[in-house]
N, C-alpha and C positions, 0 to 999 in steps of 0.2 A: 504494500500500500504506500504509495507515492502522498507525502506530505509539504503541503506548500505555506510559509510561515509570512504574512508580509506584516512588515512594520513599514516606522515613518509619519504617519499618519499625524494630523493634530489641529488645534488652530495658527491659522495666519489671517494678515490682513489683506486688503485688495493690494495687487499689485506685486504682491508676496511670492515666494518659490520654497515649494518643498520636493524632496525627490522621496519616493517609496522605493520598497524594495519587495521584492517576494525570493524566498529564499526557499530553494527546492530538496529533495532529501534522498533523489537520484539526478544523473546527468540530464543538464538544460538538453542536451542534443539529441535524447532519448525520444525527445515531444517532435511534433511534427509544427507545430507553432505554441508559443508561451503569449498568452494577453491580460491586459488588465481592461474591466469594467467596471464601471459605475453604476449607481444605483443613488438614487436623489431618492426622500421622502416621496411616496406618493407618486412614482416614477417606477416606468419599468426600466430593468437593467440594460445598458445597453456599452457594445464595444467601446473602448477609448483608443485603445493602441493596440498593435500584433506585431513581433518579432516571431519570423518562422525558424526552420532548423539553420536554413540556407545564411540567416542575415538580411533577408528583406523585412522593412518596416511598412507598416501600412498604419494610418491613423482618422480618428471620427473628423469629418469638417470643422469642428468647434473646436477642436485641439490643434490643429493643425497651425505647427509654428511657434506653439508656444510648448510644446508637449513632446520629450523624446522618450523611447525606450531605447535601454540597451541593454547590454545585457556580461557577463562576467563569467565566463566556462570554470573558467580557474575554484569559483566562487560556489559554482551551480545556482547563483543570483541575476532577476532581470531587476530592471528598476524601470521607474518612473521620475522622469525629471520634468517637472512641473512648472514655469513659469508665466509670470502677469496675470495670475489668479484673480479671479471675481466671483461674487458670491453663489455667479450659476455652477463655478465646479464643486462647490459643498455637496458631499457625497459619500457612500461607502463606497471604497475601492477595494476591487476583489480580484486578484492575479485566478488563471484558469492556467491550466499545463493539457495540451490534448495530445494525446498518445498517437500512436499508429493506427493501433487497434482500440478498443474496449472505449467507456466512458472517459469523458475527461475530468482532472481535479481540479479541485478549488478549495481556493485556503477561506481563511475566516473574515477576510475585509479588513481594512483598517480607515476609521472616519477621517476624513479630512474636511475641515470645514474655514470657511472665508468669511471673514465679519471683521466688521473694524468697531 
């Protein structure tokens, strides 16, 4: 059972950057792609960012530019680097690992929220 740990999370103000991290408990390159999604109060969850096995990024339009994944082999950790936050990215962030085969996991979320 493949376990996914993300920290990072917290408050910041507008304008703010925090970087997450999800920290995986077998090899990133195992996954076929590693993502982090969000999930706002009263909101469905939906994509932010995907790093696949290859090294392509792909990202939601509302991050785009201000939002990187990458990601740490050495580490078996992706991250999220977060910048010019506003209070629309206040949200659970939930890192997903999808396998080759079988379901994919997901760690526990970590809040991050935007208020000044």
């Amino acid at each position: 059972q493949v376990q996914l740990v993300e920290s990072g999370g917290g408050l910041v103000q507008p304008g703010g950057s925090l970087r997450l991290s999800c920290a995986a408990s077998a090899s990133i390159f195992s996954f076929v792609a590693m993502d982090w999604y969000r999930q706002a109060p009263g909101k469905q969850r939906n994509l932010v960012a995907r790093i696949t096995s290859g090294g392509s990024t792909n990202y939601a339009g509302s991050v785009k530019g201000r939002f990187t994944i990458s990601r740490d082999s050495a580490k078996n950790t992706v991250y999220l680097q977060m910048n010019s936050l506003t209070p629309e990215d206040t949200a659970v962030y939930s890192c997903n690992a999808r396998p080759t085969w079988g379901s994919a996991y997901w760690g526990q979320g970590t809040q991050v929220t935007v208020s000044s």
